[in-house]
PyMOL commands that place a pseudoatom at each C-alpha (Angstrom):
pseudoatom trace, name=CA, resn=UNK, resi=1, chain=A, elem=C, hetatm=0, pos=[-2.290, 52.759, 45.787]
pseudoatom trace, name=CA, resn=UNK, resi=2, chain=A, elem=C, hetatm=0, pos=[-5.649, 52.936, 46.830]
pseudoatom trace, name=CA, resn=UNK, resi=3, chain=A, elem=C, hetatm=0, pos=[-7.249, 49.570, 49.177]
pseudoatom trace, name=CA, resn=UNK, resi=4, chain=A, elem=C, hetatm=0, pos=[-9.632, 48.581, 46.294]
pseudoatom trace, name=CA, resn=UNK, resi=5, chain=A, elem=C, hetatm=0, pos=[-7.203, 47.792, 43.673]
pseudoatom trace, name=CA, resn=UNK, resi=6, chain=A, elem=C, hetatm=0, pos=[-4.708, 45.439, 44.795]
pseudoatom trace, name=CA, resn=UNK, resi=7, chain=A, elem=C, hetatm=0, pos=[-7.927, 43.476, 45.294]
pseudoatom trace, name=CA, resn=UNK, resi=8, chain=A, elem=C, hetatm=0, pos=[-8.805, 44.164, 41.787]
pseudoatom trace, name=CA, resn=UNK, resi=9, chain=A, elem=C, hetatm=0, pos=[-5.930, 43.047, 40.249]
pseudoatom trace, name=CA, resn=UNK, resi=10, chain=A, elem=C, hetatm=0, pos=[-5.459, 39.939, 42.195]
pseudoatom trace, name=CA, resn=UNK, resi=11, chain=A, elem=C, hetatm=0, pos=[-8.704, 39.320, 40.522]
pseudoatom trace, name=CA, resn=UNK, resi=12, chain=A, elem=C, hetatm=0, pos=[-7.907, 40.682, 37.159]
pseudoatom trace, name=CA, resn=UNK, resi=13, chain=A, elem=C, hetatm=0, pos=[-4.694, 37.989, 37.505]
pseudoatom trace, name=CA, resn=UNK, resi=14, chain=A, elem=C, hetatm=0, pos=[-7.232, 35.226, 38.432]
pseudoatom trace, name=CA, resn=UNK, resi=15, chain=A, elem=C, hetatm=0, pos=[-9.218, 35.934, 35.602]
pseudoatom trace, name=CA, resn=UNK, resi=16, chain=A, elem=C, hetatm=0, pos=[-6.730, 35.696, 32.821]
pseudoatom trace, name=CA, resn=UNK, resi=17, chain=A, elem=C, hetatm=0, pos=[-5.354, 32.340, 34.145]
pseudoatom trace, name=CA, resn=UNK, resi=18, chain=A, elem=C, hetatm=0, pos=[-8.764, 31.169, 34.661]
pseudoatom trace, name=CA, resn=UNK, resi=19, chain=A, elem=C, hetatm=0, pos=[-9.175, 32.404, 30.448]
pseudoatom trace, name=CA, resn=UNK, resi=20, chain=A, elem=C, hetatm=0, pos=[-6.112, 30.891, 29.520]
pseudoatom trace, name=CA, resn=UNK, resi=21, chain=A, elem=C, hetatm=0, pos=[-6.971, 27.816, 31.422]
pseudoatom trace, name=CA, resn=UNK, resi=22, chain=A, elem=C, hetatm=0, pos=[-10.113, 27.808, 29.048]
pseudoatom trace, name=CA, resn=UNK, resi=23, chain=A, elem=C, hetatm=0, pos=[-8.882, 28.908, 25.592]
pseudoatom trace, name=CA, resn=UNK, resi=24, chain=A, elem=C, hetatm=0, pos=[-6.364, 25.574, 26.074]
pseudoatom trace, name=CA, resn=UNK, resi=25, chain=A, elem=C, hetatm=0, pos=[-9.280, 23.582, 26.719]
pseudoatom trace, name=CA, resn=UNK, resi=26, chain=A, elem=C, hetatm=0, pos=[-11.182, 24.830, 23.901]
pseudoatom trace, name=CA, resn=UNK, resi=27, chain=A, elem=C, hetatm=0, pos=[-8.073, 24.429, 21.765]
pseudoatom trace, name=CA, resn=UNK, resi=28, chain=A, elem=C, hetatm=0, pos=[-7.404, 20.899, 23.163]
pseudoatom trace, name=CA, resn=UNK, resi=29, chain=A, elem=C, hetatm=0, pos=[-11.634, 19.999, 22.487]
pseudoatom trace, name=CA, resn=UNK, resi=30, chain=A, elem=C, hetatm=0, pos=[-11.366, 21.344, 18.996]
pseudoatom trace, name=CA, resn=UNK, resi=31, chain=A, elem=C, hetatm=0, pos=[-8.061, 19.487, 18.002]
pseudoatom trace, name=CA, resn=UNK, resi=32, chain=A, elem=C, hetatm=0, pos=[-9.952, 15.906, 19.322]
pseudoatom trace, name=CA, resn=UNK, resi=33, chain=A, elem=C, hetatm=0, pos=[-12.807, 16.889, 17.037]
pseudoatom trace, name=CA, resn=UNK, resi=34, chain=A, elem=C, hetatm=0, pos=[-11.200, 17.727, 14.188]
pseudoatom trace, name=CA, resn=UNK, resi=35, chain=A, elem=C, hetatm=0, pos=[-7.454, 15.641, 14.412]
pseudoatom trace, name=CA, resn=UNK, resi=36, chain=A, elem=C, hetatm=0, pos=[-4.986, 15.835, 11.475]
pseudoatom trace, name=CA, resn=UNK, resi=37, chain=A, elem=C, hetatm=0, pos=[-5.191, 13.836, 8.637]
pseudoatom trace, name=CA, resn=UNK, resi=38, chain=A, elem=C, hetatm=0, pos=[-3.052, 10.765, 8.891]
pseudoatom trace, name=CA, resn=UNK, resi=39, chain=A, elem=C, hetatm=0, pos=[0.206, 11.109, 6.642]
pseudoatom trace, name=CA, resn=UNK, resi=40, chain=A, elem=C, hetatm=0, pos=[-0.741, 9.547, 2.894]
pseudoatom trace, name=CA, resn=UNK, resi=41, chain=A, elem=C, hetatm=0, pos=[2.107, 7.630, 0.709]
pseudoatom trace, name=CA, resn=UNK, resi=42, chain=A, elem=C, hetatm=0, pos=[1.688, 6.652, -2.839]
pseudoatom trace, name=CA, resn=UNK, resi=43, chain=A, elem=C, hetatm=0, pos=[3.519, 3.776, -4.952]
pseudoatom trace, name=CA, resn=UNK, resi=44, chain=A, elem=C, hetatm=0, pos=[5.765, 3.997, -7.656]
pseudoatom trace, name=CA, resn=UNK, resi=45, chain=A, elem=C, hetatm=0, pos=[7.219, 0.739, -7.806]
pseudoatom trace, name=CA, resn=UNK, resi=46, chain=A, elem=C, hetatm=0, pos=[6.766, -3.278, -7.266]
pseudoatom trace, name=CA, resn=UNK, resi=47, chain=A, elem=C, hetatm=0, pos=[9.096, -5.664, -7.562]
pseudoatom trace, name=CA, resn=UNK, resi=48, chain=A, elem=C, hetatm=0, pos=[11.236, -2.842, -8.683]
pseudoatom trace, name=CA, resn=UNK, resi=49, chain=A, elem=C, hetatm=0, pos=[9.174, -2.557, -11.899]
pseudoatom trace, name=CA, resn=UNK, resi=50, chain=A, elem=C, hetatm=0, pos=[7.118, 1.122, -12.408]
pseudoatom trace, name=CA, resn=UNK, resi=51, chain=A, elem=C, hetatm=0, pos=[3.737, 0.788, -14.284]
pseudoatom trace, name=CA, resn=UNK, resi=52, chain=A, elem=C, hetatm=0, pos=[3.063, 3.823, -16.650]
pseudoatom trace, name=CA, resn=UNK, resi=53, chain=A, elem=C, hetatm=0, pos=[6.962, 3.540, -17.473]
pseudoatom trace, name=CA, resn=UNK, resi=54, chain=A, elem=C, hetatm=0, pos=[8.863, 0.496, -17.148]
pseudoatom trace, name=CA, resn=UNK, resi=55, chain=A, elem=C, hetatm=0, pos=[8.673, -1.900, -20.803]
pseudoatom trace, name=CA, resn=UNK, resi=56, chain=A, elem=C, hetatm=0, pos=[8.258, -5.743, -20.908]
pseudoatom trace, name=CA, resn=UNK, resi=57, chain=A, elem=C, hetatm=0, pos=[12.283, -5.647, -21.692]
pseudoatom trace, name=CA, resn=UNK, resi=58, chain=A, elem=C, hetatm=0, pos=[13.083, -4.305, -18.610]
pseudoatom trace, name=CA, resn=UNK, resi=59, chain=A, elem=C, hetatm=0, pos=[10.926, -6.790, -16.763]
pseudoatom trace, name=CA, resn=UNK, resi=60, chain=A, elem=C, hetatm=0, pos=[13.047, -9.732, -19.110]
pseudoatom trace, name=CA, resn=UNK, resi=61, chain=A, elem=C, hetatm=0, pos=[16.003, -7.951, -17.977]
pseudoatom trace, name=CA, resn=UNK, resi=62, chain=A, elem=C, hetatm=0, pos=[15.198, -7.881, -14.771]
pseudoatom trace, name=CA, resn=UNK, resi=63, chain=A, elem=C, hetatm=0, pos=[13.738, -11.171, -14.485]
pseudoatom trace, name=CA, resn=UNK, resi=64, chain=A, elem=C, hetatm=0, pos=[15.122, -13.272, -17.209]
pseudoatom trace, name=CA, resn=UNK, resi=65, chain=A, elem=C, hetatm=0, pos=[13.232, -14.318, -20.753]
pseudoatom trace, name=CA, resn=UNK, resi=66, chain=A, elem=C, hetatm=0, pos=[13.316, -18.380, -19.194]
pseudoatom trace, name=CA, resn=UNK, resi=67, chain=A, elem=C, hetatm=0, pos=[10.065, -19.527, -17.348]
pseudoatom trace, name=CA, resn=UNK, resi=68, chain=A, elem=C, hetatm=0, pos=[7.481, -16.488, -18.789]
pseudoatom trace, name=CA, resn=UNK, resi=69, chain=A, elem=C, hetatm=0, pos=[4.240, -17.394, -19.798]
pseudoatom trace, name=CA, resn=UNK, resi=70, chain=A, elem=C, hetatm=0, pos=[1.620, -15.777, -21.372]
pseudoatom trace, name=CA, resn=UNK, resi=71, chain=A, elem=C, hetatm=0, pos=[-1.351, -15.906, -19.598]
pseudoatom trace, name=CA, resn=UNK, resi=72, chain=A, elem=C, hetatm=0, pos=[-3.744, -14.440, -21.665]
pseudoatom trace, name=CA, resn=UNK, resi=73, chain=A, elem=C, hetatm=0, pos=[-3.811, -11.295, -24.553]
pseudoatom trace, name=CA, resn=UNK, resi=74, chain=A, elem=C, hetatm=0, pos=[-1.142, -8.612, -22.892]
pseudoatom trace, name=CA, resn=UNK, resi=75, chain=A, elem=C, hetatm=0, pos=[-0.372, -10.239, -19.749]
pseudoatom trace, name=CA, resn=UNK, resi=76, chain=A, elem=C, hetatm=0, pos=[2.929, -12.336, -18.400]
pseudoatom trace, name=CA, resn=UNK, resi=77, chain=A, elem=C, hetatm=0, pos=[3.709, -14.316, -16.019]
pseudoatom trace, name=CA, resn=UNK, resi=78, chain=A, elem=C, hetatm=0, pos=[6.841, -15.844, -13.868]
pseudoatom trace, name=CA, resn=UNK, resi=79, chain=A, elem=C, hetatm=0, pos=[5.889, -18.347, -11.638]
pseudoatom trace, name=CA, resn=UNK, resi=80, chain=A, elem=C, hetatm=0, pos=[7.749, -20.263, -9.009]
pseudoatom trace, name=CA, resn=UNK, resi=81, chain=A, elem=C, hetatm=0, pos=[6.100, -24.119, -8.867]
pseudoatom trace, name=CA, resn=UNK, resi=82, chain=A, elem=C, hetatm=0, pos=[7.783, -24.557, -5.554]
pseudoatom trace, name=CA, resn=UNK, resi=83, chain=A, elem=C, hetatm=0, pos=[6.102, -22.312, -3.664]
pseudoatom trace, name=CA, resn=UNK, resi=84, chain=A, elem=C, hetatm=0, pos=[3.208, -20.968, -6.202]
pseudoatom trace, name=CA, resn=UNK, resi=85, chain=A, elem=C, hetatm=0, pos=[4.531, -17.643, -6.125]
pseudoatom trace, name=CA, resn=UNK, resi=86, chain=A, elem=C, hetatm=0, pos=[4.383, -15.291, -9.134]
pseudoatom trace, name=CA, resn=UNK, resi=87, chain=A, elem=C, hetatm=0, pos=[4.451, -12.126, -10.732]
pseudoatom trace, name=CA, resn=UNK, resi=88, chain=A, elem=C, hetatm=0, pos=[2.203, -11.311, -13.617]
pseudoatom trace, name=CA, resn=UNK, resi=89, chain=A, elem=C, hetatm=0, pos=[2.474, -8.366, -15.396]
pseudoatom trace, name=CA, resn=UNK, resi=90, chain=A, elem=C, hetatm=0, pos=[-0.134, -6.626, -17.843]
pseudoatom trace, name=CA, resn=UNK, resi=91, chain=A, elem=C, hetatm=0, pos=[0.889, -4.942, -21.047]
pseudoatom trace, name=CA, resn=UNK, resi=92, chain=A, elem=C, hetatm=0, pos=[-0.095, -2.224, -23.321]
pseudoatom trace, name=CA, resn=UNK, resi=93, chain=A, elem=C, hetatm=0, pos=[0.125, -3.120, -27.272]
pseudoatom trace, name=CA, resn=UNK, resi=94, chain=A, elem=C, hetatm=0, pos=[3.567, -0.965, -26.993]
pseudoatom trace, name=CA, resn=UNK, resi=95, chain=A, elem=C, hetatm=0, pos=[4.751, -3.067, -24.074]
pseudoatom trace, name=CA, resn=UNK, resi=96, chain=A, elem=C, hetatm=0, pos=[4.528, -0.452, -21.226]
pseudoatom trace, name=CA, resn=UNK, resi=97, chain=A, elem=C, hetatm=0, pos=[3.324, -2.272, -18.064]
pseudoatom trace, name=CA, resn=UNK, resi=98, chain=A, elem=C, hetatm=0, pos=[0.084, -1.577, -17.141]
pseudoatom trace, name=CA, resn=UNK, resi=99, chain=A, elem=C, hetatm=0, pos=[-0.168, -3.180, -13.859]
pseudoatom trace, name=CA, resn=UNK, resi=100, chain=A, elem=C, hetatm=0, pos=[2.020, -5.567, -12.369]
pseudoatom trace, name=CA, resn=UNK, resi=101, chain=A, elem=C, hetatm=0, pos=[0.873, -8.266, -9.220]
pseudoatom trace, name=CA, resn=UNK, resi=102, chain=A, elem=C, hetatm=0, pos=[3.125, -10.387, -6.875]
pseudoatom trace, name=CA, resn=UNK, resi=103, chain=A, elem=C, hetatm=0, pos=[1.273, -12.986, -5.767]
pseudoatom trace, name=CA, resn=UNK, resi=104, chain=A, elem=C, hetatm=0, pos=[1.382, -15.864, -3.365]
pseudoatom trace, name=CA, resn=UNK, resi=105, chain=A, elem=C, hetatm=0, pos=[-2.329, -16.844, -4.709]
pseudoatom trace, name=CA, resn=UNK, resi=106, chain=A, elem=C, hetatm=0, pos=[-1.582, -17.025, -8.044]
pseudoatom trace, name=CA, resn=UNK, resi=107, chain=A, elem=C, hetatm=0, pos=[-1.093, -20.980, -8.489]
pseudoatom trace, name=CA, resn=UNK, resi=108, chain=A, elem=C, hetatm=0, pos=[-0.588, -24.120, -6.189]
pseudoatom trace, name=CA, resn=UNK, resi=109, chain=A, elem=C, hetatm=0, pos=[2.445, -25.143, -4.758]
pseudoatom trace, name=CA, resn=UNK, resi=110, chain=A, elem=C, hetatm=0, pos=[3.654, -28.285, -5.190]
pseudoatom trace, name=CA, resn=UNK, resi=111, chain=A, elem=C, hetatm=0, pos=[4.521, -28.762, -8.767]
pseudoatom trace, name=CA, resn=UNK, resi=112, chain=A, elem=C, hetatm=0, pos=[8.474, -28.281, -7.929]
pseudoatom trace, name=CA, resn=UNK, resi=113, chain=A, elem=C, hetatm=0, pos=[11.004, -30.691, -9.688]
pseudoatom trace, name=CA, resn=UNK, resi=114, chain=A, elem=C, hetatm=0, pos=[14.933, -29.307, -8.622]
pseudoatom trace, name=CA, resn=UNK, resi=115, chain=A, elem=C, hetatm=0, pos=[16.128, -26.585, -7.237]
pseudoatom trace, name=CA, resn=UNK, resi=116, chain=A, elem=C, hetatm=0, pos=[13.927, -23.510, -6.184]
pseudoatom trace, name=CA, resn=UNK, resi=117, chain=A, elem=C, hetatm=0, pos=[13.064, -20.320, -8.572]
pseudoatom trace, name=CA, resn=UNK, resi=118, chain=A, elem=C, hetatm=0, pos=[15.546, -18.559, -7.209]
pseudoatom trace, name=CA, resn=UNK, resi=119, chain=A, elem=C, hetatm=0, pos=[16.011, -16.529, -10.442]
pseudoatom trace, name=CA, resn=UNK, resi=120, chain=A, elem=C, hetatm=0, pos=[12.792, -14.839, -9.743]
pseudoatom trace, name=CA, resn=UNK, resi=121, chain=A, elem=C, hetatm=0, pos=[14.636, -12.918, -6.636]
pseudoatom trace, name=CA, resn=UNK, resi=122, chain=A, elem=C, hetatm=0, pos=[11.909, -12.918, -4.246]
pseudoatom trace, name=CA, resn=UNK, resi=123, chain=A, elem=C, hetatm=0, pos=[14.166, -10.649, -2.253]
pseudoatom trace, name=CA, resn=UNK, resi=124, chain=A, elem=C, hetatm=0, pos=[13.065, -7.751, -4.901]
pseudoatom trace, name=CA, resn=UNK, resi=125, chain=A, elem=C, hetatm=0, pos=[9.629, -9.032, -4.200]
pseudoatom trace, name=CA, resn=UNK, resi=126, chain=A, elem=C, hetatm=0, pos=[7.920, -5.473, -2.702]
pseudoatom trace, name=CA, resn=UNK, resi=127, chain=A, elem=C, hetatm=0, pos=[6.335, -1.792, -2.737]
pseudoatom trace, name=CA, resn=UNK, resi=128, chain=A, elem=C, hetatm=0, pos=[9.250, 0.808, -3.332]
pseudoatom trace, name=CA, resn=UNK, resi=129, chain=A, elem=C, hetatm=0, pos=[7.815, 1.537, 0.133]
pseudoatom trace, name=CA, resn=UNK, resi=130, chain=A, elem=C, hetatm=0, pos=[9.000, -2.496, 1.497]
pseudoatom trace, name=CA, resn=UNK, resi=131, chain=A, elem=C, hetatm=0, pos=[5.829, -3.738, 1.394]
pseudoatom trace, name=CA, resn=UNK, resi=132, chain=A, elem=C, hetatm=0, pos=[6.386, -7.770, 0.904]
pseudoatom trace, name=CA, resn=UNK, resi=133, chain=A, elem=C, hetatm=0, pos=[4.427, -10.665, 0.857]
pseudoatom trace, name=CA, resn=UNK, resi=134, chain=A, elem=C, hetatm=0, pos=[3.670, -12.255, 4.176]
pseudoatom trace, name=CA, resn=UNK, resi=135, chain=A, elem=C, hetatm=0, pos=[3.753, -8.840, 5.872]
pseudoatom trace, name=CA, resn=UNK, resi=136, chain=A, elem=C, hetatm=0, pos=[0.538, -8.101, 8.387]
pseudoatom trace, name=CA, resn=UNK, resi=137, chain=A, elem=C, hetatm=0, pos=[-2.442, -6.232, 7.481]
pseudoatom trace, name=CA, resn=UNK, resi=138, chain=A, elem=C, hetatm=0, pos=[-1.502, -3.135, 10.162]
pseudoatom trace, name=CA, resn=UNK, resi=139, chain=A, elem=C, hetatm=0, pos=[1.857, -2.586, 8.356]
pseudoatom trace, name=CA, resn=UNK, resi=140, chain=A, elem=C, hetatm=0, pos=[-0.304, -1.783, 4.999]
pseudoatom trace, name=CA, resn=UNK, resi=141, chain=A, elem=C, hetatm=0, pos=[-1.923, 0.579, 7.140]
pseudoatom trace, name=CA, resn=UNK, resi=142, chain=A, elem=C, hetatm=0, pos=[1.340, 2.053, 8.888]
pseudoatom trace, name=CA, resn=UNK, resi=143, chain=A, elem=C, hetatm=0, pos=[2.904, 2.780, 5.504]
pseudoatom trace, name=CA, resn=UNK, resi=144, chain=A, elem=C, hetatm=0, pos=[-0.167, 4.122, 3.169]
pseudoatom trace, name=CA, resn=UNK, resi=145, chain=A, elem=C, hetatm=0, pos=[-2.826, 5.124, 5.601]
pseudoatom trace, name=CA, resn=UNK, resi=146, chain=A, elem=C, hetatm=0, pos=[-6.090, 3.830, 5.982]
pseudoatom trace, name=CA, resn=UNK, resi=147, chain=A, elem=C, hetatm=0, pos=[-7.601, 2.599, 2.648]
pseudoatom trace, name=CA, resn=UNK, resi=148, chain=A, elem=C, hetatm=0, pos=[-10.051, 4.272, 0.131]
pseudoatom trace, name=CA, resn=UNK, resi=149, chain=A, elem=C, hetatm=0, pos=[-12.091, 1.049, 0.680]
pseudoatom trace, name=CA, resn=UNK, resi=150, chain=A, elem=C, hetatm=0, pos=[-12.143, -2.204, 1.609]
pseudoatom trace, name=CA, resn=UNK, resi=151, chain=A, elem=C, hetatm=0, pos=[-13.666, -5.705, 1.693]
pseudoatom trace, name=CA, resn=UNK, resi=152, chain=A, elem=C, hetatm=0, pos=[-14.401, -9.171, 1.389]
pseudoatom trace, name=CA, resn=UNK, resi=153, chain=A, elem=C, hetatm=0, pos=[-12.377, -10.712, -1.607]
pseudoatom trace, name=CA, resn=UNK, resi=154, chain=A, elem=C, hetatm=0, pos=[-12.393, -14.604, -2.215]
pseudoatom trace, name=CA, resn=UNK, resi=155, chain=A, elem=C, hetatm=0, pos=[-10.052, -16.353, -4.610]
pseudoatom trace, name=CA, resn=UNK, resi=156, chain=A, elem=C, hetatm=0, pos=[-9.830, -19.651, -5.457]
pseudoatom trace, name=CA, resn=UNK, resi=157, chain=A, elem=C, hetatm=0, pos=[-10.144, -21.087, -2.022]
pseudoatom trace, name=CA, resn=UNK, resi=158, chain=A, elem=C, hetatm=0, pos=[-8.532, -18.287, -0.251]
pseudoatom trace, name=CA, resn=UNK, resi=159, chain=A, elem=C, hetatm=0, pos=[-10.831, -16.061, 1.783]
pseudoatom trace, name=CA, resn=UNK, resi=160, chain=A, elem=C, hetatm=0, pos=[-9.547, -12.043, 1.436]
pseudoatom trace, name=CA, resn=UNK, resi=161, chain=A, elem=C, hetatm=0, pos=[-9.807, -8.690, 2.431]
pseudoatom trace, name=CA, resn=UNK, resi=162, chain=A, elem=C, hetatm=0, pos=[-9.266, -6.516, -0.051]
pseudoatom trace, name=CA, resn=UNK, resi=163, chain=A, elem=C, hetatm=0, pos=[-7.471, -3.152, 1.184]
pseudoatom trace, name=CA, resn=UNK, resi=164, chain=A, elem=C, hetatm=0, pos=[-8.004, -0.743, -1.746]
pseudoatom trace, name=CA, resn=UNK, resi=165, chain=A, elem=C, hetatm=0, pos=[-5.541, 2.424, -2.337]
pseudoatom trace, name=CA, resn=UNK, resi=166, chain=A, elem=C, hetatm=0, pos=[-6.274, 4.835, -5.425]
pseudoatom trace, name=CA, resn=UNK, resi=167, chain=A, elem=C, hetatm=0, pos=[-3.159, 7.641, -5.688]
pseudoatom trace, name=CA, resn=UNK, resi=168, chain=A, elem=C, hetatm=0, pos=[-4.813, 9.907, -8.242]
pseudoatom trace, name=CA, resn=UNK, resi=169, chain=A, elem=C, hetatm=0, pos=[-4.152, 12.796, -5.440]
pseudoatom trace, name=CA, resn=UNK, resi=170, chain=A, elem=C, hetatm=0, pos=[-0.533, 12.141, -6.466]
pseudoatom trace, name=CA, resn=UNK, resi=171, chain=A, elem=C, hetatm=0, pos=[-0.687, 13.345, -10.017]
pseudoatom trace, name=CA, resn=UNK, resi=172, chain=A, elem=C, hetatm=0, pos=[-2.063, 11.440, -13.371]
pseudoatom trace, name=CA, resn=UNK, resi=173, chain=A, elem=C, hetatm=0, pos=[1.793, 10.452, -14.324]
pseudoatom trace, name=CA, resn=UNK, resi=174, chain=A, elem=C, hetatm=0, pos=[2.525, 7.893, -11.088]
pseudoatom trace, name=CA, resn=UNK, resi=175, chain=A, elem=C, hetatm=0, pos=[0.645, 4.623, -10.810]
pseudoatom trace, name=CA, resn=UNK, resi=176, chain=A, elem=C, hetatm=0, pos=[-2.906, 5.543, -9.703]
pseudoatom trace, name=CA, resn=UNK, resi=177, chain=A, elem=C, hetatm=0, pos=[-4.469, 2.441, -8.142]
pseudoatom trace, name=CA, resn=UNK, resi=178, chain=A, elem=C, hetatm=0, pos=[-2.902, -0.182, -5.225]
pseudoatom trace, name=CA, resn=UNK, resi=179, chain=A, elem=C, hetatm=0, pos=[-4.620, -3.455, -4.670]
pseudoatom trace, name=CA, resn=UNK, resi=180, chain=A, elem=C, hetatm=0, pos=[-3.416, -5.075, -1.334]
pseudoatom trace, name=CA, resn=UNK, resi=181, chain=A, elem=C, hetatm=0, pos=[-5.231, -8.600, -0.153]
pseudoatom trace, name=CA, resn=UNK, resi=182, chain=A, elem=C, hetatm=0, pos=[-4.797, -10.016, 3.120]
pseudoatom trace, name=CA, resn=UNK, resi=183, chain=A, elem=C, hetatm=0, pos=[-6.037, -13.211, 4.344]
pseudoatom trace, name=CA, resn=UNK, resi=184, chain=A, elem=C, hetatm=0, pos=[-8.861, -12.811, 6.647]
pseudoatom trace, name=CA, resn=UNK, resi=185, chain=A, elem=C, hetatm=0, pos=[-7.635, -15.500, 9.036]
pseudoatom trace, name=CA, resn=UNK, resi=186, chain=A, elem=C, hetatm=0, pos=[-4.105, -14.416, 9.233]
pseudoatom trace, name=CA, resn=UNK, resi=187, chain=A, elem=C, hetatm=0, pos=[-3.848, -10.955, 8.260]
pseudoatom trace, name=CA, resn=UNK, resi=188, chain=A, elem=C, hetatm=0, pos=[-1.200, -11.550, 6.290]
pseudoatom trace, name=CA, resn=UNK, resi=189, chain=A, elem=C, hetatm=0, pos=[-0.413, -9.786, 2.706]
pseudoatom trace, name=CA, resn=UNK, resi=190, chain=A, elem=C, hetatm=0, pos=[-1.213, -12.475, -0.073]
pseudoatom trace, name=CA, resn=UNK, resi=191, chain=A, elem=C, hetatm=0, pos=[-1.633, -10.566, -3.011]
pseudoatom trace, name=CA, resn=UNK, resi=192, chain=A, elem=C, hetatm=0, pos=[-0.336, -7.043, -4.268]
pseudoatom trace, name=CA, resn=UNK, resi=193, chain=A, elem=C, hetatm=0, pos=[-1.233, -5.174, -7.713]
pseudoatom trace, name=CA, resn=UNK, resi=194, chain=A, elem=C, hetatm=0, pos=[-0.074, -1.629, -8.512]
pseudoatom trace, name=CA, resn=UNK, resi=195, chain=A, elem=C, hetatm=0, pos=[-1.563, -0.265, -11.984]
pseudoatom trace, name=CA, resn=UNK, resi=196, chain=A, elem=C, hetatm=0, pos=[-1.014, 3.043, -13.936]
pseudoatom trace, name=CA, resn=UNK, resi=197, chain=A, elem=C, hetatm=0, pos=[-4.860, 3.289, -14.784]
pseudoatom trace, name=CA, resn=UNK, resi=198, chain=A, elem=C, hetatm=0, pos=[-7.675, 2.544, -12.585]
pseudoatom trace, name=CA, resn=UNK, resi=199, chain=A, elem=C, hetatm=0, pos=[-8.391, -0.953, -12.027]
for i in range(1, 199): cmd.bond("trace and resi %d" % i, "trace and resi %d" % (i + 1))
show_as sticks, trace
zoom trace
């Protein structure tokens, strides 16, 4: 072998660690700049009840005829007096569900004479992901991803943020919109709606 090349390929050696050294850095630089896309879940369900699919029968069956209330034109409602608690459900002139809301907004506690609603199985009470009221803000965010949008909501006296979820990626035949409010002092889930058609 002549002198000169063992020289030249200790360099040659050098130089493709010192490349590979680079192309990981580049690689490395490029993944920071452009990181995957956090994992998306849609909805189906709430309170075990699919808008798009599920009738107001199934919600009576579910839920019991005693203690409903209409609201207004096409919408229901159970409520709980003891705690304020309800789910209200909106209806199509057939009596598909449109939308249906769990709510811990919905009225003021306090009106309770005997025992509890504990027909209304607040158990049964979340997403078909196990959303629930009372859960925190960052566990919306852990199960669905970050939200389309989001905001400042009041109701009543209740200051919100608004966490807004639309699942029309999904396919036109599963619920395409997810309402989630959180109280801004708290954090804390007060209010969820899943609907079939946009909101």
């Amino acid at each position: 072998m002549k002198p000169g090349s063992t020289r030249f390929s200790r360099y040659a050696s050098s130089a493709l660690v010192l490349l590979s050294v680079a192309a990981a850095a580049a690689a490395g630089r490029s993944q920071e700049a452009n990181p995957a896309p956090a994992p998306r879940a849609n909805e189906l369900t709430l309170a075990g009840l699919r808008p798009g699919r599920d009738t107001l029968a199934i919600a009576q069956h579910r839920y019991g005829s005693k203690g409903i209330a209409n609201v207004s034109d096409g919408t229901k409602q159970w409520l709980d007096p003891c705690t304020g608690h309800a789910i209200m459900l909106e209806l199509a002139p057939n009596g598909v569900i449109q939308s249906v809301t769990i709510s811990a907004i919905a009225s003021e506690a306090g009106a309770c004479t005997g025992r509890r609603g504990d027909l209304l199985h607040e158990d049964q009470w979340q997403t078909g992901h196990g959303l629930h009221l009372g859960d925190t803000e960052d566990h919306v965010t852990d199960i669905y991803g970050d939200p389309g949008s989001s905001g400042p909501s009041v109701k009543g006296k209740h200051e919100l943020e608004l966490l807004y979820y639309a699942f029309d990626w999904a396919g036109s035949d599963v619920p395409q919109v997810m309402e989630v409010f959180c109280a801004r002092d708290s954090g804390r889930v007060m209010e969820i709606t899943l609907a079939y058609a946009s909101l």
